[in-house]
C-alpha positions in Angstrom: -9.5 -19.5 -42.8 -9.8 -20.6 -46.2 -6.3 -21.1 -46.7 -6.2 -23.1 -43.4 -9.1 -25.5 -44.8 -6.9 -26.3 -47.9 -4.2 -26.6 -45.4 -6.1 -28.8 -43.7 -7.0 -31.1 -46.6 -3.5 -31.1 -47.6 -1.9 -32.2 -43.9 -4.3 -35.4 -44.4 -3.3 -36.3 -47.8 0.3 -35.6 -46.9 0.2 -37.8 -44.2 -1.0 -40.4 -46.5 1.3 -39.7 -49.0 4.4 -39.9 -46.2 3.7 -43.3 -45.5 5.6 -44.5 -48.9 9.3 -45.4 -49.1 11.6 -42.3 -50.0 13.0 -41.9 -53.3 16.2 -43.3 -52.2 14.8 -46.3 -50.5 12.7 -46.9 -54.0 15.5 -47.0 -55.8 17.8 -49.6 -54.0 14.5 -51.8 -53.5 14.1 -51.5 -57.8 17.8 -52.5 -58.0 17.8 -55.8 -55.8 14.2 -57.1 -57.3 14.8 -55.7 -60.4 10.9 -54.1 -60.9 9.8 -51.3 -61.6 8.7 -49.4 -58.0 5.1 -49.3 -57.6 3.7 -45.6 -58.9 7.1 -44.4 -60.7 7.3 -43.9 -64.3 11.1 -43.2 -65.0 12.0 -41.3 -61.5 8.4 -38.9 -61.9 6.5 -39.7 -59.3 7.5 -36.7 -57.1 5.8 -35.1 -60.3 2.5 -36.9 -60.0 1.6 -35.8 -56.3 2.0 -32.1 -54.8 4.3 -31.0 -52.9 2.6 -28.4 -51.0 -0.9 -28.0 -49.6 -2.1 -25.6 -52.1 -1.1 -27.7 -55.0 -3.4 -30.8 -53.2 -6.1 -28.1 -53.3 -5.0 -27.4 -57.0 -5.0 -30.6 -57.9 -9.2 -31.2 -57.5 -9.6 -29.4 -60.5 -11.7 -26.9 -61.1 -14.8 -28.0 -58.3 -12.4 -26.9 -55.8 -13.3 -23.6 -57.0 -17.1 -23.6 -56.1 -16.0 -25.6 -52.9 -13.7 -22.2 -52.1 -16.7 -19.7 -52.7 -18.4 -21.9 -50.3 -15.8 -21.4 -47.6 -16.2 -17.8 -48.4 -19.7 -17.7 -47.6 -19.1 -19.4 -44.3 -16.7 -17.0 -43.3 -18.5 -14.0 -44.4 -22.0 -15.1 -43.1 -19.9 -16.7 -39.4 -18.8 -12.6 -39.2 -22.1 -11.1 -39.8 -23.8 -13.5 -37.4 -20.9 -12.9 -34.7 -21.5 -9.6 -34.9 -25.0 -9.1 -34.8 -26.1 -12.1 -32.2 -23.5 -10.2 -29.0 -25.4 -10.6 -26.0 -25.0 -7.0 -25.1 -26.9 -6.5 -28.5 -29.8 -8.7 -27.8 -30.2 -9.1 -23.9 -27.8 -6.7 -22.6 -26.8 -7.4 -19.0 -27.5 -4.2 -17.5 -30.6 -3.9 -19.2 -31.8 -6.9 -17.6 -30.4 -6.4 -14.3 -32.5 -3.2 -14.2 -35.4 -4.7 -14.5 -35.3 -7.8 -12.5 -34.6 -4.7 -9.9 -37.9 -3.2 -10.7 -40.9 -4.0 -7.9 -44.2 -4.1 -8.6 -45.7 -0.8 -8.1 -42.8 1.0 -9.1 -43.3 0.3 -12.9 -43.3 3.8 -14.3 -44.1 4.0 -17.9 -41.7 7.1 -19.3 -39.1 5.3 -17.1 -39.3 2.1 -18.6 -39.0 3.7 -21.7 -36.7 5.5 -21.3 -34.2 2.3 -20.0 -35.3 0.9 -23.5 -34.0 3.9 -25.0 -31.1 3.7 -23.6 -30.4 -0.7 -24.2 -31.5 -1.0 -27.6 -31.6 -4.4 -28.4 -34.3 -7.3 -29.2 -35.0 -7.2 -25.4 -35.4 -4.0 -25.1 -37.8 -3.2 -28.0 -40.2 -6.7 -26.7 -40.7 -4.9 -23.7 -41.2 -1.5 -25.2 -44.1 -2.9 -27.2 -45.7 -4.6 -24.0 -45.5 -1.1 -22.2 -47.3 1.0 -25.6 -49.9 -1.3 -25.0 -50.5 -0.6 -21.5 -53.6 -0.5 -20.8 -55.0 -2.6 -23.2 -56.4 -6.4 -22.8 -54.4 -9.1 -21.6 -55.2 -10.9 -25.2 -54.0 -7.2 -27.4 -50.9 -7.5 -25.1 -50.0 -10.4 -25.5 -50.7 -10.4 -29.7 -48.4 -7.3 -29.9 -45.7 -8.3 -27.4 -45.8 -12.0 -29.9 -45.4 -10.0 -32.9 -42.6 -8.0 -32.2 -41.0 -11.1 -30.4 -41.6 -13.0 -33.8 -39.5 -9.9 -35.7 -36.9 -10.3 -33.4 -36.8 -14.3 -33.7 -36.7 -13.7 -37.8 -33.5 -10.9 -37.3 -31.3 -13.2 -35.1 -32.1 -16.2 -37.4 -31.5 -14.6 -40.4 -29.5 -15.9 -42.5 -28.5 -18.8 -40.2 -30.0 -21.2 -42.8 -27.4 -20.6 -45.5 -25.0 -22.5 -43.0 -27.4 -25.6 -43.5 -27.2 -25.5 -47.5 -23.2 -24.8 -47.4 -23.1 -27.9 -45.3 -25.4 -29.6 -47.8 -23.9 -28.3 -50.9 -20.1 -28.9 -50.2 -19.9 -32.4 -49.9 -21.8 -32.9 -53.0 -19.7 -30.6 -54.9 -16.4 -32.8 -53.8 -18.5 -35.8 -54.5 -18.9 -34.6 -58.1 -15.5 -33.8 -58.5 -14.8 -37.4 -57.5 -16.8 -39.0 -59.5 -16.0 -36.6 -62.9 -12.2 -37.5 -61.8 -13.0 -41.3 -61.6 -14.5 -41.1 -64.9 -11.6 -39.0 -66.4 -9.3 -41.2 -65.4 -10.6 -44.6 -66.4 -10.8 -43.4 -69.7 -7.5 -42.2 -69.7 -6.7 -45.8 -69.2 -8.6 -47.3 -71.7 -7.5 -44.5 -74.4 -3.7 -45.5 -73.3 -4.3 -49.2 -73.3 -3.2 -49.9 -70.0 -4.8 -51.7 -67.4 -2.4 -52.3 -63.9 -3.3 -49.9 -61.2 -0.4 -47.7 -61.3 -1.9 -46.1 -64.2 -5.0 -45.4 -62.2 -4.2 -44.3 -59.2 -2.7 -40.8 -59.9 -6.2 -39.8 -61.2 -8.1 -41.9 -58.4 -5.7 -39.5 -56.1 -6.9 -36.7 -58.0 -10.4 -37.1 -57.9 -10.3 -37.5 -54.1 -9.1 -34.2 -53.2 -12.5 -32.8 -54.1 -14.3 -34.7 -51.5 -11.6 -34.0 -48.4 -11.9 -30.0 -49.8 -16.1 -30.7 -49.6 -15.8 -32.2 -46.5 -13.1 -29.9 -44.7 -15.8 -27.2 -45.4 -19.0 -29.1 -44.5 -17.9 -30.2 -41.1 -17.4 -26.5 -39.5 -20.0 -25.2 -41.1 -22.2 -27.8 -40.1 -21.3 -27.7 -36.5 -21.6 -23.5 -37.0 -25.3 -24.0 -37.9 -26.5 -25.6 -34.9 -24.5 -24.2 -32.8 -25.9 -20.3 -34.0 -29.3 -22.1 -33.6 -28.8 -23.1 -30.1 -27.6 -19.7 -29.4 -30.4 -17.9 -30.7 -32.3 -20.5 -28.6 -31.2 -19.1 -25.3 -31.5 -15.5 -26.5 -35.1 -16.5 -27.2 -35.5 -18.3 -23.8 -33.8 -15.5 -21.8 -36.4 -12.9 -23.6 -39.2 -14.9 -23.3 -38.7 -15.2 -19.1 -37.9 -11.3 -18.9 -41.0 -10.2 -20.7 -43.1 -13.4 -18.7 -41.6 -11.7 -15.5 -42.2 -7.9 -16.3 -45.6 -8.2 -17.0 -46.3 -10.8 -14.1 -44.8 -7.0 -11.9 -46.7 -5.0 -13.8 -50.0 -6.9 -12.9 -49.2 -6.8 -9.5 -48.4 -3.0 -9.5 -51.6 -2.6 -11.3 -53.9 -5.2 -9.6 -56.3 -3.4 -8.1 -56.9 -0.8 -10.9 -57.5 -3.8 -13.5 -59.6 -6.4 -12.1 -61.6 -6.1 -15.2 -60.0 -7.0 -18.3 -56.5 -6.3 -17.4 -53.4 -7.5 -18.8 
């Protein structure tokens, strides 16, 4: 994937860079007018611009380097999350099937247990901690079933945040490689003396790689954040109506043996 970003940022400049006459085409139009082609320098200009899309990611200079460890990070971080936020990890379908099937009255304690035991997953351990507190006040339930619903939240979030400062943090970085590049090369040009634009634009080309290579990686992993959010969302949302509808049987199966300070 990181060698498909810079492939990425090279296909665009590429495609720029095909739009200007061939070296054979330059030539015969330097003959008839008898100027210099625009961006040549004594038949070099296949030397100023790469030729393949590592060397566009080359040329940035060294920014493209934090720009990479950036891509990294999304990589590594997209894996972990992809792993750990599978729906038959955090709302498994047959654990939830199970109990929608339960009635009320036929809520057995050990049983229910023992189908947590048997799905773990953020589901399973919210309504483990609403059956331990059987019993108890519909206030101590619901304080206990929040906290170990607010654990869960933290876990399937974690780390969802780095996506946010990646996608902060790489356009800037290829921003300030722009900007260091546009520096570096107008004083090139006033060192030199000279002051037409061919002499510019090689470093002006330069120093533009750095913001395509900032923004190849801040656009995925920009649309990677929200999108793990909006999944953790609907795991959050699916748990939230299980345990809401477990407890609603549970009152029902219990009803007449808590009319006091039940759940």
């Amino acid at each position: 994937m990181l060698v498909l970003a810079w492939a990425c940022t090279g296909f665009v400049l590429a495609q720029q860079n095909s739009g200007q006459p061939a070296g054979a085409d330059a030539a015969k139009e330097s003959a008839a007018t008898g100027q210099p082609v625009a961006g040549t320098d004594g038949g070099t200009a296949a030397d100023d611009h790469p030729e393949s899309y590592l060397d566009f990611a080359f040329a940035g200079g060294w920014l493209m380097v934090p720009i990479g460890i950036c891509s990294l990070l999304w990589l590594t971080f997209l894996g972990e999350r992809l792993i750990y936020l599978r729906p038959s990890r955090i709302v498994p379908a047959s654990f939830t099937r199970q109990i929608d099937a339960l009635e009320p009255g036929q809520l057995d304690r050990d049983g229910v247990e023992a189908l947590c035991a048997a799905h773990p997953g953020s589901a399973a351990r919210v309504i483990r901690t609403a059956v331990e507190h059987i019993g108890e006040t519909r206030e101590e339930i619901e304080l206990a079933v929040n906290n170990t619903a607010q654990r869960e939240i933290h876990l399937m979030r974690r780390y969802i945040r780095v996506f946010a400062v990646i996608a902060a943090v790489a356009p800037l970085l290829g921003l300030l490689g722009t900007v260091t590049g546009m520096i570096q090369a107008f004083r090139e040009v006033a060192s030199s003396g000279l002051g037409s634009g061919q002499a510019l634009a090689p470093g002006i080309y330069k120093a533009l790689v750095t913001t395509a290579g900032g923004l190849v990686v801040a656009i995925p992993t920009l649309m990677t954040h929200y999108w793990m959010m909006s999944k953790v969302e609907g795991f959050v949302h699916r748990i939230d109506n299980l345990v809401v509808d477990f407890v609603e049987k549970f009152r029902g199966g219990k009803a007449s043996q808590e009319e006091q300070g039940g759940i």
